[in-house]
Each structure stands twice: as C-alpha cells, then as structure tokens.
Kinemage of the C-alpha trace (Angstrom):
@kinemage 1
@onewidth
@group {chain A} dominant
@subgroup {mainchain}
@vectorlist {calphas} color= white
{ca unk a 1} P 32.723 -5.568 23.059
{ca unk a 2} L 33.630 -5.822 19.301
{ca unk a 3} L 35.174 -9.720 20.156
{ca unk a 4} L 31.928 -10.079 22.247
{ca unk a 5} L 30.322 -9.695 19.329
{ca unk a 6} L 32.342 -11.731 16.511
{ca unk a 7} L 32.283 -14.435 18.820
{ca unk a 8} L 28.451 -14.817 18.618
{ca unk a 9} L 27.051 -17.488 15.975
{ca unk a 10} L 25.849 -17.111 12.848
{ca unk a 11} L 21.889 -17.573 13.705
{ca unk a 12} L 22.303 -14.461 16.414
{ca unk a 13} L 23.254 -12.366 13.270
{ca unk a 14} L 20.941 -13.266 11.330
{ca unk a 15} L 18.158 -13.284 13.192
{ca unk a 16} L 19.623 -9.648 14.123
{ca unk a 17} L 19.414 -9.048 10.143
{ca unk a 18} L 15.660 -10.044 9.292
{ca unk a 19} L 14.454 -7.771 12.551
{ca unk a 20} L 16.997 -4.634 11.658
{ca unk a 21} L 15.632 -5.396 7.714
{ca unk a 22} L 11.806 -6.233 8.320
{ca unk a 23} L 11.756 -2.489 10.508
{ca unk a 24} L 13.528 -0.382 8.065
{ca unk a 25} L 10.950 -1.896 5.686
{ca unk a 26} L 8.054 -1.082 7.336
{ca unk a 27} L 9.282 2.412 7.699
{ca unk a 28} L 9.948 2.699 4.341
{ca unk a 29} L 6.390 1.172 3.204
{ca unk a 30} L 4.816 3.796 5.528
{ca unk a 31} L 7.326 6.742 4.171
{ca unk a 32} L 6.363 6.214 0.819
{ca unk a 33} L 2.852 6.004 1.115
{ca unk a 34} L 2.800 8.857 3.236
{ca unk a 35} L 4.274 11.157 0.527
{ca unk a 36} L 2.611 9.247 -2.420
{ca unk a 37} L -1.085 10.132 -0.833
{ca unk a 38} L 0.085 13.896 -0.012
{ca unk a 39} L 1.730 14.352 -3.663
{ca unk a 40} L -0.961 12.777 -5.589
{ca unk a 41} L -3.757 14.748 -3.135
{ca unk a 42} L -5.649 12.059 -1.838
{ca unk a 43} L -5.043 12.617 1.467
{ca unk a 44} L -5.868 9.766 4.315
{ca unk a 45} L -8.058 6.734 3.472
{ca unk a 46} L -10.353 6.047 6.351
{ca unk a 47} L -10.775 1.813 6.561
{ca unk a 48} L -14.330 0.349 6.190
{ca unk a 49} L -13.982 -1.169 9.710
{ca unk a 50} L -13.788 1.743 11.411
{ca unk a 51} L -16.504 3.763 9.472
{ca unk a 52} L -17.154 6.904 11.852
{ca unk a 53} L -13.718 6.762 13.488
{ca unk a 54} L -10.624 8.632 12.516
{ca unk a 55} L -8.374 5.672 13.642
{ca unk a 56} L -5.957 5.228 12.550
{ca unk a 57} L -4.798 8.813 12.822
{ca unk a 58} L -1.268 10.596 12.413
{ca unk a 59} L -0.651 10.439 16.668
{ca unk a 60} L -1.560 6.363 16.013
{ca unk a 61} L 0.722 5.862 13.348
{ca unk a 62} L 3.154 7.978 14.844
{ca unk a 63} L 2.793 5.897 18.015
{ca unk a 64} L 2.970 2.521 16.523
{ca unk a 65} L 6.498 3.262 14.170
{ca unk a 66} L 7.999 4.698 17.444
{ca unk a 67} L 6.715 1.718 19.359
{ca unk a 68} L 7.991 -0.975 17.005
{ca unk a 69} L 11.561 1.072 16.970
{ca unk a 70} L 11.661 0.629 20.233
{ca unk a 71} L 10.296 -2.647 20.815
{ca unk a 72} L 12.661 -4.081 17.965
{ca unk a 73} L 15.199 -2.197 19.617
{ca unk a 74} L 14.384 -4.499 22.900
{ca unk a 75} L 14.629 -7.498 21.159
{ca unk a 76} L 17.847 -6.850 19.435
{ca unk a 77} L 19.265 -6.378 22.701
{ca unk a 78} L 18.184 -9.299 24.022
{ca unk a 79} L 19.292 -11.164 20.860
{ca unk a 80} L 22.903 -10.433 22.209
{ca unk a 81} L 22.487 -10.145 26.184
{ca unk a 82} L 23.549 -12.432 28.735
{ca unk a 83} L 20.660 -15.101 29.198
{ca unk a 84} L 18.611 -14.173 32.626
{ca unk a 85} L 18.015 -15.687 35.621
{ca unk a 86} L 14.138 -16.746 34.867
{ca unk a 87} L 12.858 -16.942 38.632
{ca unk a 88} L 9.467 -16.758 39.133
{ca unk a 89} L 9.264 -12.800 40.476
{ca unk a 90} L 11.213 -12.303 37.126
{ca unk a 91} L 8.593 -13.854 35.076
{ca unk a 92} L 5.725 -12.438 36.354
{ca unk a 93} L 7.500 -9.313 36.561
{ca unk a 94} L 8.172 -9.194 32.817
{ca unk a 95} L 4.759 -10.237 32.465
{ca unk a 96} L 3.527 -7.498 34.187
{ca unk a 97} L 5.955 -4.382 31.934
{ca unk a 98} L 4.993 -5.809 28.937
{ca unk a 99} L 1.293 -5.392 30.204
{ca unk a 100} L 1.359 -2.145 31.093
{ca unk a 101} L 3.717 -1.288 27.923
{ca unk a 102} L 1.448 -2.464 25.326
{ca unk a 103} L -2.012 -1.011 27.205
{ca unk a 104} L -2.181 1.502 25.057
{ca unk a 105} L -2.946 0.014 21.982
{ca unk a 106} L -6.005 -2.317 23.475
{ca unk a 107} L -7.234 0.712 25.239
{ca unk a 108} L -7.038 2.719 22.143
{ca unk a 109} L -8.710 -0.103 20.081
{ca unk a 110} L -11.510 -1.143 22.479
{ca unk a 111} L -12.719 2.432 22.125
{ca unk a 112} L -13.846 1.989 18.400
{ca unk a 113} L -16.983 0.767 16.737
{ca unk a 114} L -17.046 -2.612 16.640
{ca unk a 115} L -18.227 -4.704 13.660
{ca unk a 116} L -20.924 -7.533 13.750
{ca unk a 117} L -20.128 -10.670 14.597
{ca unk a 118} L -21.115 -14.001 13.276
{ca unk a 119} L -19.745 -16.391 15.714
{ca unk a 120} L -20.461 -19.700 13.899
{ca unk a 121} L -19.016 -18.173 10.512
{ca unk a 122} L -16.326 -16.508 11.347
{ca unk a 123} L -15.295 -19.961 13.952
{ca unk a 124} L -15.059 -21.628 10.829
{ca unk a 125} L -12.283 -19.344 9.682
{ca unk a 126} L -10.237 -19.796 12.432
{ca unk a 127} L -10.759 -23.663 12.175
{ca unk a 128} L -9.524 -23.314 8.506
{ca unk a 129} L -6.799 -21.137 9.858
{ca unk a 130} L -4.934 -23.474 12.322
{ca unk a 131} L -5.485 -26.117 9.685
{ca unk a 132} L -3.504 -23.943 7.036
{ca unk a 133} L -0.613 -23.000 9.675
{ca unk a 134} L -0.228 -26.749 11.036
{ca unk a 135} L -0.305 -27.578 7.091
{ca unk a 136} L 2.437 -25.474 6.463
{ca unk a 137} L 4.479 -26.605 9.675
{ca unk a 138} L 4.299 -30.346 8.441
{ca unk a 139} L 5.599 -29.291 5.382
{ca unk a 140} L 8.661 -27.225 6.521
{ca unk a 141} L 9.364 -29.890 8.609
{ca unk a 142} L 9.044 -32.912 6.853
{ca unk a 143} L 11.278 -31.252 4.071
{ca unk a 144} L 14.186 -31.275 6.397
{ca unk a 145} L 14.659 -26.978 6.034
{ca unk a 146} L 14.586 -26.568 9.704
{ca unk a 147} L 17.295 -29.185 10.339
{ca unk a 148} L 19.116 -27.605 7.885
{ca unk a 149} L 19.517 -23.756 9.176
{ca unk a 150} L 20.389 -26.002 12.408
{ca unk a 151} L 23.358 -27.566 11.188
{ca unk a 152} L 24.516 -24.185 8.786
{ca unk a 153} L 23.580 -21.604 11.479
{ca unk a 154} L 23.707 -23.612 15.134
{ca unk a 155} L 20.278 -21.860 15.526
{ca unk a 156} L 18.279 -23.734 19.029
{ca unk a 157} L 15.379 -25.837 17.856
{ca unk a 158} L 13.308 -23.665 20.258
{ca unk a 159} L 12.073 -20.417 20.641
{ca unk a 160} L 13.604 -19.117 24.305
{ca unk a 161} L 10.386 -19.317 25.663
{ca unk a 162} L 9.702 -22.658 24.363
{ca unk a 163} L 12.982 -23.496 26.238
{ca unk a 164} L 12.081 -22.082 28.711
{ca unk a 165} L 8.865 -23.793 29.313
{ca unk a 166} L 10.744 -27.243 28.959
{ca unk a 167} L 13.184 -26.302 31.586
{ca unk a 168} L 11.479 -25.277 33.639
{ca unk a 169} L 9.967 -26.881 36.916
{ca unk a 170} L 9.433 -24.522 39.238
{ca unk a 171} L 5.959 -24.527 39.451
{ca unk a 172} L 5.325 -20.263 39.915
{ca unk a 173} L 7.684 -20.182 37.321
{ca unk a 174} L 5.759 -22.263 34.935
{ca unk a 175} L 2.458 -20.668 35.769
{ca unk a 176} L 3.657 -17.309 34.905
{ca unk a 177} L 4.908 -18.464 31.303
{ca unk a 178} L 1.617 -20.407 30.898
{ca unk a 179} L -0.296 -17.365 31.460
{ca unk a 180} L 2.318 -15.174 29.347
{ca unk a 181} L 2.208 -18.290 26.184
{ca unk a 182} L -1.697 -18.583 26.341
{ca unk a 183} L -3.477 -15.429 28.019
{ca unk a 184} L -1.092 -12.157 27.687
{ca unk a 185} L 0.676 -12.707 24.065
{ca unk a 186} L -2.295 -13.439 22.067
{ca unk a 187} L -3.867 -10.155 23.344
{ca unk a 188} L -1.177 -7.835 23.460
{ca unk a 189} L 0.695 -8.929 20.090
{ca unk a 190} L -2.981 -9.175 18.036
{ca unk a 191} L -3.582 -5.455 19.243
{ca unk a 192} L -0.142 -4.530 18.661
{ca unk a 193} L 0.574 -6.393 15.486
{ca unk a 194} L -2.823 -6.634 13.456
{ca unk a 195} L -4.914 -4.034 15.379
{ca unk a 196} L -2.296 -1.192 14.806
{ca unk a 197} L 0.473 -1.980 12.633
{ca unk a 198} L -1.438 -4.073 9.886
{ca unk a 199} L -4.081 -0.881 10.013
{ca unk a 200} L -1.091 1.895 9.802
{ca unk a 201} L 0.288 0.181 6.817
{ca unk a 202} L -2.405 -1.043 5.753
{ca unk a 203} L -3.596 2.371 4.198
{ca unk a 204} L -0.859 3.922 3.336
{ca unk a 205} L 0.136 0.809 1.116
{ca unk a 206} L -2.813 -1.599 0.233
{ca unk a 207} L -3.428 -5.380 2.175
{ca unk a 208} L -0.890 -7.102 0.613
{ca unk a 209} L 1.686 -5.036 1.443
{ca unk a 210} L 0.501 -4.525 4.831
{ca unk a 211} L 0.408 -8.607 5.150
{ca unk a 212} L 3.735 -9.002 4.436
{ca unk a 213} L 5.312 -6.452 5.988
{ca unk a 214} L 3.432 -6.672 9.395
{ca unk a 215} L 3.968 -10.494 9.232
{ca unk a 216} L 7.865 -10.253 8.437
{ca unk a 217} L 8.315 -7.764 11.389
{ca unk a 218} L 6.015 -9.885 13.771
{ca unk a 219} L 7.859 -13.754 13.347
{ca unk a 220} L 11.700 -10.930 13.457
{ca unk a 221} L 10.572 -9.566 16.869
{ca unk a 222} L 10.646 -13.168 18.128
{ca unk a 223} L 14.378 -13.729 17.167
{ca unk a 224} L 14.093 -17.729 16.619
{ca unk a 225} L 15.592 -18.053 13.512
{ca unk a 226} L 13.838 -21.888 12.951
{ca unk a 227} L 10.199 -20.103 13.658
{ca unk a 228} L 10.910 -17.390 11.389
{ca unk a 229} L 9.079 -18.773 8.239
{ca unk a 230} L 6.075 -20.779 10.111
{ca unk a 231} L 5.398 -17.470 12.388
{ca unk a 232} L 5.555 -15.491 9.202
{ca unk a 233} L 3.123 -17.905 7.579
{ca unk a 234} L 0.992 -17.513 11.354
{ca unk a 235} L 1.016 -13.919 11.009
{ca unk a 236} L -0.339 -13.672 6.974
{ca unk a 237} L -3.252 -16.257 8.241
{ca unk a 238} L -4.130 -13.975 11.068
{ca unk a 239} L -3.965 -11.185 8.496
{ca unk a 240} L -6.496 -12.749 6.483
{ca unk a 241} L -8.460 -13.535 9.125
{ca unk a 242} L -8.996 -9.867 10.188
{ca unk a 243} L -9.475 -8.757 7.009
{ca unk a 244} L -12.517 -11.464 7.143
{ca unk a 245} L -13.934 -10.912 10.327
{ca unk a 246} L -12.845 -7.268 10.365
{ca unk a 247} L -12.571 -8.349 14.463
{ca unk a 248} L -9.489 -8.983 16.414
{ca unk a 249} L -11.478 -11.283 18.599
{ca unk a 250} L -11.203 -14.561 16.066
{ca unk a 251} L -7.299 -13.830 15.736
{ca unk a 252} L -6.968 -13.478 19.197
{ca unk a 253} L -8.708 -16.386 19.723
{ca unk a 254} L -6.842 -18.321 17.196
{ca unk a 255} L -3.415 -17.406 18.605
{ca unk a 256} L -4.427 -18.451 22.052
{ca unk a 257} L -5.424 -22.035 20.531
{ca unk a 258} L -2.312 -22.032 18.829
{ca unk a 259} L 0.283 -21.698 21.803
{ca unk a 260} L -2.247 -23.608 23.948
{ca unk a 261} L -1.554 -26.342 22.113
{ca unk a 262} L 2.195 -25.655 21.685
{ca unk a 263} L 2.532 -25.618 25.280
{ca unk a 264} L 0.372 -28.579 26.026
{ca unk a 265} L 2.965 -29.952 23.157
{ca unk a 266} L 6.094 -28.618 24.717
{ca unk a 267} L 5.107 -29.698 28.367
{ca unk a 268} L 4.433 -33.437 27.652
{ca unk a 269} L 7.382 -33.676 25.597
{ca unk a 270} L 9.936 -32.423 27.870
C-alpha cells in the first residue's frame, strides 16, 4: 500500500491536500463560530430568507458537516482508486446513489418559505454571472497557469467526467452522463453546496467567510486539480447570486447552462 501510494503523481496529492485542507477549514469556521455566539450570548442568528423557519437548525448543521466528512471522504478515495469500468448500468447506477444520497437536503429545503421571485431581474444576474465565470476562464487560460500545473504536476487537462464524456461512445453510456452533467449535478450540488453548507456557515461566520469556504470545499470535492481555481471562482458567483435572489432556482439554473454548454463543448470537440 505505502509504495501504492508514493508511486502516485504529484497532482493526486495535491488535489488530496486542498480537499483534506478546504474540510478541516470549514469545520473549524463552523467550530469557532459556534463557541463565539454561545460565549458572547447571542445565541443562533435566524437568516432573512428563511424568516418564520428555524432552518438552519443544530440537526441541519449537524447533518451537513457529517455529510461533507463523508462525502469528502468518497472523493478522496476515489482520488486514489483504481479507475472503473464506466458501463452504462454503472453510470446510471451511480446516478441513481448519488440521487437518493443527497435527497435529503432538497427535501429538507423545498419545505421552506420561499422568497419572491422576479424572473426578468434576477435572469439578468445569472446572464452577468456566466459572463463573469467565462471572463475569468479566458483569463486563466490565456495566461498559460493551467499549462503550467500540467507540466509541474502531470495533472489531466480534464475533469474525469469531462474524460469521460469524450471517451465515451456508447450511446446509454453517454445519455446517463448527459443527464448526470446537465440535470442531476446542478440540483443536487446547489442544494447541497449553497442551500445547506453556504447557510450553516453562513451564520455562524458572516457571507464572506461562508463564500470562500463553501466555494474552496465545492471546486476540492471535484479533485481536478486544473478546475480548481475556475470552479472556485463558479462557486463565489453562485454565492453571490443566492445572496441576490435569496433562491436556489437562478443558481441552479445557471449551473445547468454552464455544463450544458461544457458538454455541448466537450462533445464536438472530441
């Protein structure tokens, strides 16, 4: 096991470094908040959003750190795993557990007052929102960064399921990651990730905090060491954007147009 292990590359390891480090930060965020509001008296800030709600409560924030333990946990694993046989029964099958593992948060979430929408406005924000992420992706690419951890950490250019998707041409098999890319990602990780996490830390530790620990954790779970900083960047613009709309709807909308178009991308390239 141990030369298993030393034998793996650099990017494995340090993709295995942000994840273990984004966690214990989170954790710690939420520890110290947690004692700061019970030394100081203040108890539990409800959030606007929710006015009439008790979410997020201890059992949610409880839920949610033990979740992303274990779901970090998952991916580290992974990180280090022999690669799988991706048939299409596997696909759809992982599809499928990852469905029923993160129901709990959208059922949990769908239960609690919703805020008003204004569709036109708040479309606007997610139009300014891809903008800002493909801004940023231009940049970090043009600048030659991304070749560079290539060539210092012999990182893939592609996340595995971007690989994946190039590889592949089983038909099944590409229908079931199409539908995990575009349908069952945006949902469960905008539920998972903004709905619950942001909203844990978010009041034990202010927004910005929140942001950037929610957003270093989220692009770490995806163990691509080249998407690290753009998914980062993603996951502070969909930050922002909840705080605006207050409604998961517009980020889960945006993420879907996002890997829509990054599969539509991936396809016709490959």
């Amino acid at each position: 096991m141990i030369e298993y292990l030393s034998s793996q590359p650099l990017y494995k390891w340090v993709n295995s470094s942000l994840l273990i480090g984004s966690l214990l930060l989170c954790y710690l965020l939420w520890i110290f908040g947690f004692v700061r509001q019970q030394l100081t008296g203040l108890g539990l800030p409800r959030i606007s959003r929710f006015s009439g709600s008790s979410f997020p409560g201890i059992a949610d924030e409880l839920f949610v750190l033990i979740f992303m333990g274990f779901f970090a946990t998952s991916a580290l694993t992974n990180q280090f795993s022999a690669p799988a046989e991706h048939t299409p029964d596997n696909i759809w099958m992982s599809t499928f557990i990852h469905i029923i593992i993160f129901c709990p948060f959208a059922l949990r979430y769908i239960t609690l007052p919703m805020p008003q929408h204004r569709p036109l406005r708040y479309l606007l924000y997610v139009f300014a929102g891809l903008i800002c992420i493909y801004a940023f992706n231009f940049v970090i690419n043009a600048s030659g960064f991304c070749n560079y951890l290539i060539e210092l950490t012999g990182s893939p250019k592609l996340q595995e399921v971007s690989t994946e998707l190039s590889q592949n041409k089983n038909s099944p098999a590409l229908a079931g990651l199409c539908f995990s890319s575009i349908i069952a990602a945006p949902i469960l990780e905008e539920f998972a990730f903004r709905g619950f996490l942001f909203n844990v830390l978010r009041q034990r530790c202010g927004i910005i905090a929140a942001t950037l620990a929610s957003s270093l954790l989220f692009s770490a779970v995806h163990v691509s060491l080249i998407q690290t900083l753009p998914l980062f960047v993603f996951a502070c613009v969909q930050c922002a954007l909840y705080e605006k709309t207050r409604s998961l709807t517009y980020c889960i909308l945006l993420h879907m147009i996002f890997n829509t178009i990054s599969t539509i991308a991936i396809l016709l390239l490959s």
